[in-house]
Structure formats: structure tokens, C-alpha cells
MIKOLRO-311733 format. One record per atom (N, C-alpha, C, O, CB): residue in one letter; x, y, z. Coordinates in steps of 0.2 Angstrom, whole numbers, plus 5000, padded with zeros to 4 digits. Last residue first. Glycine has a CB too. Layout:
AXYZ/...
# end
This chain:
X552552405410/X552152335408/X551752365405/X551252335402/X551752275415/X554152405409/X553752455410/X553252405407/X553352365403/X553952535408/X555052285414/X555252345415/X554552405415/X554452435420/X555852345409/X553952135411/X554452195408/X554652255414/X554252255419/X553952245402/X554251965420/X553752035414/X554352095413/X555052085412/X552952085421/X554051815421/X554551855417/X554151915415/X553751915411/X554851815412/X554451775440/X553951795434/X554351825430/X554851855432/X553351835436/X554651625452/X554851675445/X554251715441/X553751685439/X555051625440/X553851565460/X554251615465/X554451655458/X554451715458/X554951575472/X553151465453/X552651535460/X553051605462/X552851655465/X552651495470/X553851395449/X553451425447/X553151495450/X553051555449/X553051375446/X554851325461/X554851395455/X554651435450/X554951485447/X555051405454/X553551275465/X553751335468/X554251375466/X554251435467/X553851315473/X553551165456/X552851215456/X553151275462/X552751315463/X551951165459/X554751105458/X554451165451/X553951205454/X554051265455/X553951135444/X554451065468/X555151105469/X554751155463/X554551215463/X556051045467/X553750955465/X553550995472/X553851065471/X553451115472/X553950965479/X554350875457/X553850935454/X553650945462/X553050945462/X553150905448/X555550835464/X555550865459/X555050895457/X555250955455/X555650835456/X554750735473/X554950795475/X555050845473/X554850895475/X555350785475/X554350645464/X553750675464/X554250745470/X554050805470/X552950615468/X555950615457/X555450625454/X554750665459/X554650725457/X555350555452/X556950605471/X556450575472/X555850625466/X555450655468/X556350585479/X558350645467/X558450585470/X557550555468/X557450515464/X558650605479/X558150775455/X558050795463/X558150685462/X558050665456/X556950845467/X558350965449/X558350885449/X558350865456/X558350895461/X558950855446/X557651055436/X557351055444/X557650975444/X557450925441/X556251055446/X557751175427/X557951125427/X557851095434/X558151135438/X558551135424/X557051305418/X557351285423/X557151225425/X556551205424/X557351335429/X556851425403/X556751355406/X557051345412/X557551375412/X556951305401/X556451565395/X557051535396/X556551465397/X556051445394/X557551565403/X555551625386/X555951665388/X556651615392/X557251625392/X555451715392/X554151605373/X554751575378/X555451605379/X555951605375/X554751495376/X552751735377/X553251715372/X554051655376/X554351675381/X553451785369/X551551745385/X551651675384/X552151655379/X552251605376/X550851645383/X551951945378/X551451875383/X551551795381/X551551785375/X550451885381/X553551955378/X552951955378/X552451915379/X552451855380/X552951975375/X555252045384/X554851985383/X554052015381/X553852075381/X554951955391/X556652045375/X556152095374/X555552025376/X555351985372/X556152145365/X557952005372/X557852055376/X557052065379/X556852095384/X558052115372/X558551835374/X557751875372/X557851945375/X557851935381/X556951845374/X559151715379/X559451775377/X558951825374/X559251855369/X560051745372/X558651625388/X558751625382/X559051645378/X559351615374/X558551635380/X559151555402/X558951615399/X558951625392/X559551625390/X559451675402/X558951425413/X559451445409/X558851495405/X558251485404/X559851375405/X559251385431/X558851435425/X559151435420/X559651455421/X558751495426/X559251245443/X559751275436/X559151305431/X558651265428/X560351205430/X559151155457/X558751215453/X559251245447/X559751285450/X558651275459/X559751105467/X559651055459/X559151085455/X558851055451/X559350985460/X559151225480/X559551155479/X559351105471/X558751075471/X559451115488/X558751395476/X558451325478/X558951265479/X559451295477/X557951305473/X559251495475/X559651485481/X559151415483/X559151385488/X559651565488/X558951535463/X559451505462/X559851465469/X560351425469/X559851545460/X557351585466/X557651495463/X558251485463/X558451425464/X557451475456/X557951695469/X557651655476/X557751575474/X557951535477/X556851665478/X558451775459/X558951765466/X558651705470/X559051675474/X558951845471/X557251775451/X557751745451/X558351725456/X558551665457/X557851765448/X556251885455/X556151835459/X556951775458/X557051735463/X555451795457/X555951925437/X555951925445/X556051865448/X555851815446/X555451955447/X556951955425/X556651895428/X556551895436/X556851875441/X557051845427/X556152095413/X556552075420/X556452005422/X555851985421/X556252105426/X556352135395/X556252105402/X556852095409/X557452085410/X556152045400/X555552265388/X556552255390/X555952205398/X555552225402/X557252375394/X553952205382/X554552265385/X555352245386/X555652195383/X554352275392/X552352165391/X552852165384/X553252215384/X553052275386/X552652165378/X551152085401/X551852115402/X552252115392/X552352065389/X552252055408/X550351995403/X550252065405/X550752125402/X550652185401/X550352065413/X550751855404/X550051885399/X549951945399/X549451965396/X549251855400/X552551855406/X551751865408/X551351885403/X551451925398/X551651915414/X553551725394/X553151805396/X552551815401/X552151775400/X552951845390/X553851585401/X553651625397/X553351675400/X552951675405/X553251585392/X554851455405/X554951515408/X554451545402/X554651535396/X555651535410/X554551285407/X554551315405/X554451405408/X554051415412/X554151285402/X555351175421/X554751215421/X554951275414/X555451315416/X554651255429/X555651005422/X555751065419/X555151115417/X554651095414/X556251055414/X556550895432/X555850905431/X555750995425/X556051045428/X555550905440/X557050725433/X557250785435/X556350815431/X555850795430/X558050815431/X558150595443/X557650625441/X557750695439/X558250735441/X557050615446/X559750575436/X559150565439/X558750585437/X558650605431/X559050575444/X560550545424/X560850535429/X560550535436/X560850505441/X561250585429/X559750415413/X559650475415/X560150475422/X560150425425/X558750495415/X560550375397/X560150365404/X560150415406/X560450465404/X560450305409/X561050405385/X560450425385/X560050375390/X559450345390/X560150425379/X562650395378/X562350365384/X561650415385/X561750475386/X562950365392/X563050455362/X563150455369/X562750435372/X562150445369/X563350505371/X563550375348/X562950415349/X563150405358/X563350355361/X562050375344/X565150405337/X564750355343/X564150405348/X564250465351/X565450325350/X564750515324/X565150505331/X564850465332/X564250455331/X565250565336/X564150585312/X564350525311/X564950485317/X565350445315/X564650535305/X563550695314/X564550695313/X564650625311/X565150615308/X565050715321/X562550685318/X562550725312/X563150715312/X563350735306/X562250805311/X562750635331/X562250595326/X562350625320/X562250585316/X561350605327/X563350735341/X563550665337/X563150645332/X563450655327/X563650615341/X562450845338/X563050845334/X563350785334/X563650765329/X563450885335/X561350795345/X561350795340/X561850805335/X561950775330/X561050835340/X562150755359/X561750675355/X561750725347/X562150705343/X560650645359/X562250895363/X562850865361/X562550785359/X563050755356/X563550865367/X560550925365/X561050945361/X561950945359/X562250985355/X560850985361/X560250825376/X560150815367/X560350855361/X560450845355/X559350815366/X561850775384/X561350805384/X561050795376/X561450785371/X561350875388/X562150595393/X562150665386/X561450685386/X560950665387/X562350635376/X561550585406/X562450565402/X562650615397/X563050655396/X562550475398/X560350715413/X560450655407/X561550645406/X561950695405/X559850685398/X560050805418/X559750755422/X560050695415/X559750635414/X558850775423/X560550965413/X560650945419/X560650855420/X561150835422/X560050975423/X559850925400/X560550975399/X560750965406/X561450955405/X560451065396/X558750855397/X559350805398/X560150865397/X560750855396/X559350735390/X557650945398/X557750895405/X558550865403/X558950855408/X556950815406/X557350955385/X558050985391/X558150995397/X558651015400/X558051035392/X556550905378/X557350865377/X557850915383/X558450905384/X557750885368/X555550965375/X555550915378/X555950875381/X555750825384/X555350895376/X556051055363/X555651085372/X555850995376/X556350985379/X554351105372/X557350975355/X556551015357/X556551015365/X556850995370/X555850965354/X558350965341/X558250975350/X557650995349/X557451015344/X558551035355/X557650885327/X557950945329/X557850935337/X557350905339/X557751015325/X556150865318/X556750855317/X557350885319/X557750905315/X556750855311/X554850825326/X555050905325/X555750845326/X555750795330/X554950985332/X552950775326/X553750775326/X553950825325/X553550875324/X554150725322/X551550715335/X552050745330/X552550755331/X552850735337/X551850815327/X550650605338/X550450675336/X551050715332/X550950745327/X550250715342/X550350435338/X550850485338/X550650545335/X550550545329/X551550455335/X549650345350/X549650375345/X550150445345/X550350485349/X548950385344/X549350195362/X549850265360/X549750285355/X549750235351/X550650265360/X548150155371/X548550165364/X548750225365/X548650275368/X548250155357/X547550145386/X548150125382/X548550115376/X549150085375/X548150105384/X546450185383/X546450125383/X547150105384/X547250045382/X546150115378/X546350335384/X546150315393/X546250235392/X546150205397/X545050345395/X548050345376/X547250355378/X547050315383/X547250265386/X546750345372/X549350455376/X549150385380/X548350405379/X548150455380/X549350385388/X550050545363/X549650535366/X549450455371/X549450395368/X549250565361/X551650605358/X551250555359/X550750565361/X550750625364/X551550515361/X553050675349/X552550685354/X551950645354/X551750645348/X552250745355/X554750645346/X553950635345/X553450625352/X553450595358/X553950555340/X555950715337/X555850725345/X554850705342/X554550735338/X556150825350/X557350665333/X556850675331/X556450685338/X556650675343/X556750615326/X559250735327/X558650705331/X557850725333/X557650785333/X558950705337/X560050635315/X560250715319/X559450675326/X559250625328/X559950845312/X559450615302/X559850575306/X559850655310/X559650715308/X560550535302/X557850505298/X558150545298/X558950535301/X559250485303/X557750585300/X556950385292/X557650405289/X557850455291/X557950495286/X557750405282/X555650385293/X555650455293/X556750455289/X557050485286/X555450505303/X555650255298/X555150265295/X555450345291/X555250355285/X554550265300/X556350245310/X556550205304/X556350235298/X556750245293/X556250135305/X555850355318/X556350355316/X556350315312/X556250355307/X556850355319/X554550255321/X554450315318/X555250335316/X555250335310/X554050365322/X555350145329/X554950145322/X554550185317/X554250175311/X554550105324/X555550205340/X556250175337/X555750145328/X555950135323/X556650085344/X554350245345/X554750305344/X555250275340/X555550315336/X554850335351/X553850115349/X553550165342/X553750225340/X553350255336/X552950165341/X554750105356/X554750065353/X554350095346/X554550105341/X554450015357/X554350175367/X555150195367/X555150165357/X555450195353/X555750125374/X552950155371/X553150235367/X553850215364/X553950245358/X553150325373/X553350015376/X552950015371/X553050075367/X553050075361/X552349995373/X554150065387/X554450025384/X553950035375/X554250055370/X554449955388/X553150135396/X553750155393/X554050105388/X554050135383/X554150165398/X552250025395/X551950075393/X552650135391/X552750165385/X551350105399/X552849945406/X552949905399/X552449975394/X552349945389/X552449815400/X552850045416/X553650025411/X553349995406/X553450025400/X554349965415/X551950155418/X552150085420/X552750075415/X552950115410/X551450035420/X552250335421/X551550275417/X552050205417/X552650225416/X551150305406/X552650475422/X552550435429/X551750365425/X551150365426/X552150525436/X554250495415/X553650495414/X553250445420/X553450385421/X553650485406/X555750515423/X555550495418/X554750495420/X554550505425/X555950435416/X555450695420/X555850645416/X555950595423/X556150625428/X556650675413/X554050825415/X554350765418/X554750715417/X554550685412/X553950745419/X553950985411/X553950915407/X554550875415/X555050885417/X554350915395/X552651095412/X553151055415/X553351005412/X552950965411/X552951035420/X552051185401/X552051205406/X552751175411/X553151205414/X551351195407/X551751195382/X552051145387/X552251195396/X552751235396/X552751115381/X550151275380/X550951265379/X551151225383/X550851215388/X551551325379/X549151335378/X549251275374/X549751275375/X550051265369/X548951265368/X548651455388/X549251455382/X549351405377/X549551425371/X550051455385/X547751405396/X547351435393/X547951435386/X547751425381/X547151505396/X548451255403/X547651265400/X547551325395/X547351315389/X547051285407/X550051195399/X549451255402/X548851255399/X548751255393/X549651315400/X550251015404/X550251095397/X549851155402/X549451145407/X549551075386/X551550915403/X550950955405/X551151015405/X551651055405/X550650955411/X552350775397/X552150855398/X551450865400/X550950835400/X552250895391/X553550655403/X552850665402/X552650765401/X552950805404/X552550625410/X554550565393/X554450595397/X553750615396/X553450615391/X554850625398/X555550415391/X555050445390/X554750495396/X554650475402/X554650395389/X557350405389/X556750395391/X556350435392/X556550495393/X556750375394/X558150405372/X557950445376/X557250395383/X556850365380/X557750515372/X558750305362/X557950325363/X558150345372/X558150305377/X557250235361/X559750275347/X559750265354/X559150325356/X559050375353/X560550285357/X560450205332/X559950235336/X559850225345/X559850175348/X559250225332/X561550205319/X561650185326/X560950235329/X561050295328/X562550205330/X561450265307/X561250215307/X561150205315/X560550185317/X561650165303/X562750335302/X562750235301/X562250235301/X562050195297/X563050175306/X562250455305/X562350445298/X562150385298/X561650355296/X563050465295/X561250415320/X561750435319/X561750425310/X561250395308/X562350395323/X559750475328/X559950425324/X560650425319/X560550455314/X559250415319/X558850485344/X559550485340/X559650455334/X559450395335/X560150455344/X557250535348/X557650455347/X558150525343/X558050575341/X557150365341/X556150565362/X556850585358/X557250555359/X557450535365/X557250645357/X554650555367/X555250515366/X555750565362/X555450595357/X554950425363/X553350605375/X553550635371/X554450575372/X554750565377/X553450725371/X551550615380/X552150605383/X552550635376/X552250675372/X552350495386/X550350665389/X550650685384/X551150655386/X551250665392/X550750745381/X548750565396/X549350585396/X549750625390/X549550605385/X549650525398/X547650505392/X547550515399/X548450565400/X548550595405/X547450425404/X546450565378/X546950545381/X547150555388/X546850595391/X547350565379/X545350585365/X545450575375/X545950535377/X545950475377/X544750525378/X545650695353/X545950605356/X545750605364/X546050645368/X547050585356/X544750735340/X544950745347/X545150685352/X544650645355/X544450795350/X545450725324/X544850705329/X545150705335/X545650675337/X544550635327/X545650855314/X545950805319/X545250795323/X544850835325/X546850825323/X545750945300/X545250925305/X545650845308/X545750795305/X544450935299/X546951055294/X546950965294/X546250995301/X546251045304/X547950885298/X547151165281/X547351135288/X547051075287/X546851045282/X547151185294/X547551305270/X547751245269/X547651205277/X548151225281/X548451265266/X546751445280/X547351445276/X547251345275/X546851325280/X548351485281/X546251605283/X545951545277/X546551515273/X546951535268/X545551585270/X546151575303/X546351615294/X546151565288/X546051505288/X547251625293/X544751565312/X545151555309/X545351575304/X544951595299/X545151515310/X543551635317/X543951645319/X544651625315/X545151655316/X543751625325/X542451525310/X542551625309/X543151645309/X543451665304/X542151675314/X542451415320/X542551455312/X542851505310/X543351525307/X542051465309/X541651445333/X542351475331/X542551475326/X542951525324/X542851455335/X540251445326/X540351515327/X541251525328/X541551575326/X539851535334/X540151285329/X540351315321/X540551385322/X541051405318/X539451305315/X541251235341/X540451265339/X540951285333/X541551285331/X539851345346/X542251205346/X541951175349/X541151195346/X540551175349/X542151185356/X544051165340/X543451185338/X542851175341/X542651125338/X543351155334/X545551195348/X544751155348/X544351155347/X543951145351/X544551145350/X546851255337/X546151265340/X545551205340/X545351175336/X545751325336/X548451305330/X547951245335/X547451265338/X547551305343/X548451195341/X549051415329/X549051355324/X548851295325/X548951245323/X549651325321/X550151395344/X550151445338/X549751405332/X550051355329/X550951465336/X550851325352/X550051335353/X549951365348/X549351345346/X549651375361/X552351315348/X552051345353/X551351355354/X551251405358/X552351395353/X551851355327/X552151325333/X552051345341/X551651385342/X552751325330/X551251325313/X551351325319/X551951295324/X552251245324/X550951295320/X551751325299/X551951385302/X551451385309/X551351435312/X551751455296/X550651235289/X551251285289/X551051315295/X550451325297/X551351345284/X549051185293/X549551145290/X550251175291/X550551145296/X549551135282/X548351215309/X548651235302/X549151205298/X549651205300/X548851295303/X547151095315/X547851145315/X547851155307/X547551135302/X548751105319/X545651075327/X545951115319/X546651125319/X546851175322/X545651195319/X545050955334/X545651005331/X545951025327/X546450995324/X545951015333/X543050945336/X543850935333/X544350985334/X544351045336/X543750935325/X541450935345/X542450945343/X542650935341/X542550865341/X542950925346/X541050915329/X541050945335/X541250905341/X541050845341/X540550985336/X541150805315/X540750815319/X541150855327/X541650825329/X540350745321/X541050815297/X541450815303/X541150855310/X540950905310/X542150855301/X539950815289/X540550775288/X541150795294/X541650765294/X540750775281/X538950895291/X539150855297/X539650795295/X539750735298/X538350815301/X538951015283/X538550965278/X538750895282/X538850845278/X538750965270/X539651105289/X538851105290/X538551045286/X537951025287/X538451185286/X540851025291/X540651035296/X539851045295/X539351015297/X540951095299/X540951055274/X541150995280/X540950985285/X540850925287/X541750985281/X541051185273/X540551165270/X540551075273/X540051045273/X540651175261/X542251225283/X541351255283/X541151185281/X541051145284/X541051325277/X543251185273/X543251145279/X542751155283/X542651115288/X543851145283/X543051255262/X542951195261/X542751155268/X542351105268/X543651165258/X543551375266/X542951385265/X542551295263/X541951285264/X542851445257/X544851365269/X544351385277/X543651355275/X543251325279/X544251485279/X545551245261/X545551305264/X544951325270/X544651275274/X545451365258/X546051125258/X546251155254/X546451235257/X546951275257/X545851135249/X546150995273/X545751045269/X546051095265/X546351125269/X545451075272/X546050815279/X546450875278/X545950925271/X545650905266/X547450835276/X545550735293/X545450745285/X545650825284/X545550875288/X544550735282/X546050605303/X546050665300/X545650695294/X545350645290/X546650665300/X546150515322/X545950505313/X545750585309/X545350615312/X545050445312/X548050515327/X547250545326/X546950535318/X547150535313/X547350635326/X548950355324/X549050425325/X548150455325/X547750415323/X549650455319/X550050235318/X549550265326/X549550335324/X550050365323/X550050255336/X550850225307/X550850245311/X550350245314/X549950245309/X551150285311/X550750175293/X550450115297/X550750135305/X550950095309/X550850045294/X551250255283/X551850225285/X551550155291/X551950115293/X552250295288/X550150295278/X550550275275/X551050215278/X551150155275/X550750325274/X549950395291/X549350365288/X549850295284/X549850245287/X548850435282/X551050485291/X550850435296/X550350355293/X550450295292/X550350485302/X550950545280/X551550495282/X551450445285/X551650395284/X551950515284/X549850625283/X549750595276/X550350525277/X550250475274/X549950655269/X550450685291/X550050665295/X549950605288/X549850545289/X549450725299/X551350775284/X551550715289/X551250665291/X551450615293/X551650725294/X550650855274/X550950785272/X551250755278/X551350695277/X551550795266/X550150925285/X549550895282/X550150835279/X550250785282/X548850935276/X551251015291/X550950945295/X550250895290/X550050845291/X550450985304/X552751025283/X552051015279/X551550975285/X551350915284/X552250975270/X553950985289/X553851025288/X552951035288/X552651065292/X554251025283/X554050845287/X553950865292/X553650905290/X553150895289/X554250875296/X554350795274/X553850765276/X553550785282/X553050755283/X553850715276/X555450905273/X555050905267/X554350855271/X553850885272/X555450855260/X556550835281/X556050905284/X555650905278/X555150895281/X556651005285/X556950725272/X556750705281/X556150765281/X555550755282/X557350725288/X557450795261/X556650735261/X556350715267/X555850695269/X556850645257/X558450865267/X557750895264/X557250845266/X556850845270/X557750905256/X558850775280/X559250795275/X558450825273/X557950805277/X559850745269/X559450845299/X559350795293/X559150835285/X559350885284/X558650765295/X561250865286/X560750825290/X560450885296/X560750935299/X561350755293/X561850885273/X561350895277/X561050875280/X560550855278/X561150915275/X563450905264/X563150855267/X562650885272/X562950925276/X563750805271/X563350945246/X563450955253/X563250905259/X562750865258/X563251015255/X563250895233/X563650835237/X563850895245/X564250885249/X564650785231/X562250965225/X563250985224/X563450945228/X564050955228/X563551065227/X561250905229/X561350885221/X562050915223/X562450875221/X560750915214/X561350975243/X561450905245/X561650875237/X562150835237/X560550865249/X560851095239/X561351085241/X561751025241/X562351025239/X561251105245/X559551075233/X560051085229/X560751065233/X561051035230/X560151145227/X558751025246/X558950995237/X559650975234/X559950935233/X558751045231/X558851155252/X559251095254/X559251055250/X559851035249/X559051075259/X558151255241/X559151255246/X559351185247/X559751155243/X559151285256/X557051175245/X557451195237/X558051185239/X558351135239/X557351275234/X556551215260/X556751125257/X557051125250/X557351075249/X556051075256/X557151335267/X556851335260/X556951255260/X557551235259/X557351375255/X556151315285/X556851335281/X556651295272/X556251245270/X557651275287/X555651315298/X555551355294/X555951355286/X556051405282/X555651415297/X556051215309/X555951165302/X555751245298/X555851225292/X555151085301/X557651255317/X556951255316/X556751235307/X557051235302/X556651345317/X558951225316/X558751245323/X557851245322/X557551225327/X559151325325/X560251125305/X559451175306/X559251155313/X559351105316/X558751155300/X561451115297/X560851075302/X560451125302/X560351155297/X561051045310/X562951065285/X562351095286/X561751045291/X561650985290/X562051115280/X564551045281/X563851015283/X563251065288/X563251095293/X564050945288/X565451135277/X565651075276/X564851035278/X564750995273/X566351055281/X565051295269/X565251275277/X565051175272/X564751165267/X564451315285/X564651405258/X565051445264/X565351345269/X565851345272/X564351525271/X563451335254/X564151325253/X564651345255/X565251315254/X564151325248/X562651375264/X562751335263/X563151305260/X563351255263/X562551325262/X562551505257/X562651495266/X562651435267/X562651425273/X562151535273/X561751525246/X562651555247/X562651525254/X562951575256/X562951645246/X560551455248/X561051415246/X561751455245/X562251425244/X560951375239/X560051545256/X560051475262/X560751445257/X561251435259/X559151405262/X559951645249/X560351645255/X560651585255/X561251575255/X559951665260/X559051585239/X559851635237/X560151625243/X560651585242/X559851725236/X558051555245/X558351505243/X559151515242/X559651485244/X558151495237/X557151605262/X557751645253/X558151605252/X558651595256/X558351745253/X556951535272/X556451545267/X556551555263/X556151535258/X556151575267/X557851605282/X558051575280/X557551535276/X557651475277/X558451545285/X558551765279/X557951705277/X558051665276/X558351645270/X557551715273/X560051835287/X559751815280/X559051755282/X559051715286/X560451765274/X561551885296/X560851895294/X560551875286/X560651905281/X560751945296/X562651775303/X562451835295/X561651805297/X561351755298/X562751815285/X564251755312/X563251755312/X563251805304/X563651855302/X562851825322/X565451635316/X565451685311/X564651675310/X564451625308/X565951685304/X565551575327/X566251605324/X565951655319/X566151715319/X566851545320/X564151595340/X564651545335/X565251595332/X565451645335/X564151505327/X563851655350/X564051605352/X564451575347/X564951535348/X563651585355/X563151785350/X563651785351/X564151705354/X564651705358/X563451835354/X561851745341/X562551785339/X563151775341/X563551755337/X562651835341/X561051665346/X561651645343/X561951675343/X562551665344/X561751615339/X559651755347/X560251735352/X560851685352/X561051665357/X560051715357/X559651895334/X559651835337/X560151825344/X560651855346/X559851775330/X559652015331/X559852005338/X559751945341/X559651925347/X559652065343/X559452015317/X560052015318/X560352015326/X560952005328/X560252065316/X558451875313/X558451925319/X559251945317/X559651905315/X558351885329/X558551785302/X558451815300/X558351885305/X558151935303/X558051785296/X560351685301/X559451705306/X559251765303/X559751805301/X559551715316/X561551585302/X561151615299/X560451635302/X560051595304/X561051585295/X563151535308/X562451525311/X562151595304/X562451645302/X562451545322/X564651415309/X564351455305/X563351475306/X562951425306/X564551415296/X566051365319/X565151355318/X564951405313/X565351455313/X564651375324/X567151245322/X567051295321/X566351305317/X566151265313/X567551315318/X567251155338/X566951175332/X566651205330/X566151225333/X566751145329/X567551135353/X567851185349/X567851145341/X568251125338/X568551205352/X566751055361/X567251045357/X567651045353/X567951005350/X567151025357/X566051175366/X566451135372/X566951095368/X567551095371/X565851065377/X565451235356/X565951265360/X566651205364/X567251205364/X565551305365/X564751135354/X565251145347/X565651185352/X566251165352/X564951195339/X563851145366/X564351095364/X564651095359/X564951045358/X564151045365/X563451285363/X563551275371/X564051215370/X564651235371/X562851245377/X562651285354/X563351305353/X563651295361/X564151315362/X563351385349/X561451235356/X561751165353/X562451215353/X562951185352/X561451125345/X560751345364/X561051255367/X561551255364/X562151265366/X560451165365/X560751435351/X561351445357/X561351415359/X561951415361/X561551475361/X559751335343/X560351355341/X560951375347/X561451345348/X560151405337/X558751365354/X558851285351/X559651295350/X560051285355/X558451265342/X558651505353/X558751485357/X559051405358/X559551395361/X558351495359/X558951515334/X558651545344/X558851515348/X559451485347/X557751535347/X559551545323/X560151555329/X559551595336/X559551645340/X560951635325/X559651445307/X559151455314/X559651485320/X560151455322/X558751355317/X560551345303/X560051385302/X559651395303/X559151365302/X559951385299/X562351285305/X561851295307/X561251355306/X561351415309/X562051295311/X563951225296/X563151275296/X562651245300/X562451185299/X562851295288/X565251195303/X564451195303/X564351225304/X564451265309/X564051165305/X567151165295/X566451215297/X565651185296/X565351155291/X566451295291/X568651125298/X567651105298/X567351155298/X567351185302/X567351075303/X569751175302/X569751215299/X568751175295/X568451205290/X570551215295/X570051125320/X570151115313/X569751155307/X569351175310/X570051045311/X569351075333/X569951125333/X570451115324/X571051115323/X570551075340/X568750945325/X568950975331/X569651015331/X570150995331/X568950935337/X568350855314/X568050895317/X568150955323/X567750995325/X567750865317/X569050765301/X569250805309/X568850875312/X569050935311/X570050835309/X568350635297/X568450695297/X568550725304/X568250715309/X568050725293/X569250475295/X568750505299/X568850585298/X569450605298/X568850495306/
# end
């Protein structure tokens, strides 16, 4: 067994936002020694691993001198060179997950192409070279109003996603590589994160539910555990334990789902790594998802993914008004709530609908629980110092 603790190990980690300072919260806890890269030098890892450099993580050069600096490599965000990781892995570093996992993520048109393939559930699509292609498709009614447009690269946070509802928003979009998705009537977003250790050993989080903001497209509340009948939990858990098979990853996979008004589940997308959806379990779970990731990537006994209870978590993002040195107002009031925990990102500088922290709401009784949010919704704002 390698000794990972209190020993001369090193993980790399690439990526040092927020993701990244969770997951050093438990390298800390088990004192392993960390290596972090980011292209902010005021990223918010800095000040948490042993040793921070600044570099792209997009610059092959970098990714691969910072890679061989360290015993195993993870990643905090899918931005990252898939070459590097190649290479790295052809010199026998160990990467998890490994390229060919983030290679099929990375790229949403080849995911969605995975799906298809793979005999996943998922939105019926047709993917587009460029802007001017995915016009001539619409006026010549090969794709019919509504649809949702995303961008193949480089969404994220609502970022890279539009409902198309007339040919006039067209215009509006960049001319880049995207997928025309057929608009799902759905009654629910849920979302599952499965574990999948080196061996092999998988374990499936329970299912939770999100709601989103109307005008941001962002995740607003996510609910643990998800308010839809068990054998509907069981069934997401299930094609959450069969999209991991499928993807071979290892570290953890986080899949967002749709319920339609029939009860099929279809799976909208993944992210190889903690996610938003996963921090209900830093309060409300045995293990949280970011000490599950470093077991799974270490090749450790994957930890208990029941939940201790209910809980509920309210996304913190900039006011639409506000950009600047931020303030969290009102904070003093949620802390004097009871199973209320804020956690801060580390961002100086907030801006409109950018994500600034998250708070953790737990409670005996689930619909309690979102009573509790929506009032620390009410009672927190994140704006600036000078707005």
C-alpha cells in the first residue's frame, strides 16, 4: 500500500477554486502533502496546499512540468490540456480521472455522442459545426422552436446555454461548435454522485433534487434527499451506477438528470470531479464528497454515503447589482440560525450571479429545512463595498 499520510506523497491537484479549497479541507485533515496549479494567482487554494504555482492549466508545457513535480494527479475543473494528461499517464503517472474519462466529458457534443452510443437516456440532439450551419437548420425547420442551444466548450454555471424561442435570438449567439437539444418537459432536476474507487468499488450518493433560478440558469437550492417516491430514487441511483460503468472513471462523477412529466429519467450531464450538488454532504452526509474523492483516487475503502439527515443548501452568488471588494451582509443573522453553516469561498471581488459561497441548512424534518433556506435566502446578500 502506498503511504499516503504524513509522507513524502505528493498530489497534484489542477484547478485551486473553490472545488479545490473543499477538497484541501481533507488532505489537510489527513495531512497529505498537496501540490495545486491555477492560472489566478489569488486563487482560493493558495492558501491551503504545501506548495501553489501559477500556470494554464490549457499550456501543455505547464500541465506536463507540474505533473511530474507529484506522484498522482486530479483536477478541480474539466478546463484542462487532455495532451498533458496522455502524456503524462504514457510516463506511468498515475491520473485520475484519467484523460480518456475528461476527453469524453470535456467536449459536451462528444458526450452527448457517448450517451447516444452508450444506450444512455438522454435529450434528442443534433450537434453543429457553427452558428451559420445551425441557421440554415432552423430556417430549412429541421429543428423546430424551442430548443436548447449549448455550447460545445467552455460552459459552465448557465454560461453556454440558451432557450431558443424565436429565430431573432440566433443572432445573439457566438459562432462557435454547439448541440441543438430538444427541450425536455420535465417535472424535476435531480442529480446523483457515484464514487468509483481505482478497484472498482462504487458507491451512489442519494439523490437529490435542484432548483434553479429563473433568470441566472443556476442552481438556486439543492435538496437532500430529493422529494420523488423511492422506486424513482432507486431507478436515478441505478442509471447513475450505469453511467459510471460506462465512463470508467474513478474519483467522482456527478450526473444531472431530468424527471419527465412520464417518469423517465434522462441524463443531461456530467462533471468528473466534486460538484455544486455534492455539498449538501460537507454537513449532512458520513462522508463528505470531497474526502469520497480522495478515497476513490487513492485507491482507499470508499466511505459510507448515507445521509446523517436531512439537509438543504442555498447557493450564495453576487447580487445582479453589485461588483467590487465584497461584503456578506446579514451574515451575523444566519449564523445565529440553528443547523445553519456558511461556507465562503475565498473570492475577493464579488460579481453579478458570480458563486461566492453556499450554506448548509440541516434539519430532522427535510420540508423544515427549506423553510430555514428561503430565509437565509432573504436575510443574506452578497454585494460590494461600493456597488
Amino acid at each position: 500500500m502506498t503511504h499516503y499520510f504524513s509522507s513524502d506523497f505528493k498530489l497534484g491537484i489542477l484547478g485551486g477554486g473553490q472545488l479545490g479549497k473543499m477538497l484541501l479541507y481533507d488532505t489537510r485533515k489527513f495531512d497529505i502533502q498537496t501540490f495545486v496549479m491555477d492560472a489566478n494567482a489569488e486563487a482560493p487554494s493558495r492558501l491551503a496546499c504545501n506548495h501553489f504555482e501559477v500556470g494554464s492549466l490549457m499550456d501543455y508545457d505547464k500541465v506536463m512540468a507540474f505533473g511530474k513535480k507529484v506522484d498522482l494527479l486530479t483536477f478541480e475543473i474539466e478546463s484542462v490540456s487532455v495532451k498533458a494528461l496522455e502524456d503524462l499517464e504514457a510516463l506511468g503517472k498515475k491520473v485520475y480521472p484519467s484523460a480518456a474519462t475528461l476527453q469524453k466529458i470535456q467536449n459536451k457534443a462528444v458526450q452527448k455522442k457517448f450517451y447516444a452510443s452508450s444506450h444512455i437516456p438522454t435529450a434528442d440532439f443534433k450537434i453543429f459545426p457553427d452558428l451559420k450551419s445551425l441557421r440554415k437548420a432552423v430556417s430549412d425547420k429541421k429543428i423546430s422552436l424551442p430548443f436548447v442551444w449549448k455550447s460545445s466548450t467552455g460552459g459552465y454555471d448557465g454560461k453556454g446555454v440558451s432557450v431558443i424561442k424565436s429565430e431573432k435570438h440566433l443572432s445573439q449567439l457566438p459562432d462557435v461548435e454547439c448541440i441543438a437539444e430538444d427541450l425536455v418537459d420535465f417535472k424535476t432536476e435531480i442529480a446523483v454522485i457515484v464514487a468509483r474507487s481505482v478497484s472498482g468499488e462504487i458507491k451512489t450518493y442519494p439523490v437529490v433534487e435542484m432548483e434553479f433560478h429563473p433568470e441566472a440558469n443556476q442552481v438556486e437550492y439543492v435538496l437532500c434527499p430529493a422529494r420523488i417516491d423511492e422506486d424513482l430514487a432507486n431507478k436515478a441511483r441505478e442509471l447513475a451506477h450505469l453511467v459510471s460503468s460506462k465512463f470508467e472513471h474513478v474519483g467522482l462523477l456527478a450526473i444531472e438528470m431530468f424527471v419527465t412529466q412520464s417518469n423517465e429519467i434522462l441524463v443531461n450531464e456530467v462533471a468528473p470531479r466534486p460538484h455544486n450538488s455534492g455539498h449538501f454532504s460537507i454537513e449532512g452526509s458520513f462522508t463528505n464528497q470531497f474526502e469520497q474523492h480522495l478515497r476513490a483516487i487513492m485507491d482507499l475503502p470508499l466511505g459510507s454515503t448515507e445521509s446523517k439527515t436531512n439537509s438543504v443548501m442555498v447557493n450564495l452568488v453576487g447580487d445582479e447589482n453589485h461588483t467590487g471588494d465584497v461584503i456578506y451582509e446579514g451574515i451575523d443573522e444566519i449564523l445565529a440560525m440553528p443547523g445553519v453553516t456558511p461556507h465562503i469561498y475565498g473570492k475577493r471581488e464579488t460579481r453579478p450571479f458570480r458563486k461566492m459561497g453556499h450554506v448548509n441548512i440541516i434539519h430532522s424534518e427535510l420540508s423544515e429545512a427549506r423553510i430555514l433556506a428561503t430565509k437565509v435566502k432573504s436575510k443574506i446578500k452578497v454585494i460590494s463595498k461600493t456597488s
